[in-house]
C-alpha positions in Angstrom: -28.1 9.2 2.9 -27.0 8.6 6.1 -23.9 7.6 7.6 -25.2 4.0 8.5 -26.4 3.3 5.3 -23.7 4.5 3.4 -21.3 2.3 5.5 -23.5 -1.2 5.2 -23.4 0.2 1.0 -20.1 0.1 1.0 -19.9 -2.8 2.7 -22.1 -4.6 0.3 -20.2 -3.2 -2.3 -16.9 -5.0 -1.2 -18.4 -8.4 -0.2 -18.4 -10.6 -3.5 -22.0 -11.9 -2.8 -23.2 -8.8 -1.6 -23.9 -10.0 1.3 -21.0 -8.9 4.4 -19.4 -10.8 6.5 -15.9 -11.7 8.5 -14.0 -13.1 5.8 -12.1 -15.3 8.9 -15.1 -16.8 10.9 -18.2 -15.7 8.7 -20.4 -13.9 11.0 -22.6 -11.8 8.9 -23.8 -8.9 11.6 -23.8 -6.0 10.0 -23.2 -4.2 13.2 -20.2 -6.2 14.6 -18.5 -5.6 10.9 -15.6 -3.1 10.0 -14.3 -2.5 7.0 -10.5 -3.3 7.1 -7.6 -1.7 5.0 -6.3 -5.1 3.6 -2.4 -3.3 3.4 -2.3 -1.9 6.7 -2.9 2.1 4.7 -5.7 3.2 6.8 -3.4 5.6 8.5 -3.9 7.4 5.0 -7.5 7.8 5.1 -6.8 8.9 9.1 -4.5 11.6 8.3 -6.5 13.4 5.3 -8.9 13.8 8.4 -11.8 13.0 5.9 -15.9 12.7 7.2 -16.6 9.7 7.3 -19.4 10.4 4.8 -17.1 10.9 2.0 -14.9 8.3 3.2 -18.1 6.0 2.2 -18.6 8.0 -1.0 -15.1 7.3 -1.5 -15.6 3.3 -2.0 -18.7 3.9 -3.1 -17.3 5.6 -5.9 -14.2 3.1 -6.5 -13.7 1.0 -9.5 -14.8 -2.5 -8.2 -11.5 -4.4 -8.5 -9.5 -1.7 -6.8 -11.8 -1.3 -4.2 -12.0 -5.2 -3.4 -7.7 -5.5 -3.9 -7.5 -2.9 -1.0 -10.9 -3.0 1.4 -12.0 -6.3 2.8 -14.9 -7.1 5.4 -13.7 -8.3 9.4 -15.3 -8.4 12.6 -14.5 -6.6 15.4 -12.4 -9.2 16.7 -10.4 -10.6 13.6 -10.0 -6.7 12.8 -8.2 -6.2 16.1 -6.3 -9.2 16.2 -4.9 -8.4 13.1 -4.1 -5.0 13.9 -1.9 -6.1 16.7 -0.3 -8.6 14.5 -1.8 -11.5 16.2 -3.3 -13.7 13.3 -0.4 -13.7 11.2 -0.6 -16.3 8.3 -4.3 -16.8 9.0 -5.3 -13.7 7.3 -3.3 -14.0 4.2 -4.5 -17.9 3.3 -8.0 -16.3 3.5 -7.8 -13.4 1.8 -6.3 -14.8 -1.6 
């Protein structure tokens, strides 16, 4: 499978509908979507220096509420602004 599909299956996968989207503003293209390490960990998945194949497998391959605790769905832009620490609050009322 390739890479693009694997990453709109995980995706999928993680969205409760099955459907992705930004789970701040909604936006639901696929290509402005990342998949975001809700607790910050992603440095994990960075350091094991994994393909980003079997980093898809990975999810893929996750028991469902794991997966969904850990992984959630942002765009580009919430994704950054939360990496810098810039939405604060915002993020956690959403995400629970």
């Amino acid at each position: 499978m390739k890479i693009h599909n694997l990453r709109v299956e995980a995706m999928r996968r993680i969205a409760i509908d099955g459907r992705p989207k930004c789970l701040i503003c909604g936006i639901d293209d696929i290509e402005t979507l990342e998949i975001d390490h809700i607790n910050d960990d992603g440095i994990k998945d960075r350091r094991n220096k994994i393909s980003q194949s079997k980093y898809y497998n990975k999810l893929l391959n996750m028991p469902i509420d794991i997966l969904r605790e850990n992984y959630g769905i942002l765009c580009i832009l919430h994704n950054q602004l939360k990496r810098y620490g810039i939405m604060g609050e915002h993020y956690k009322v959403i995400k629970i």
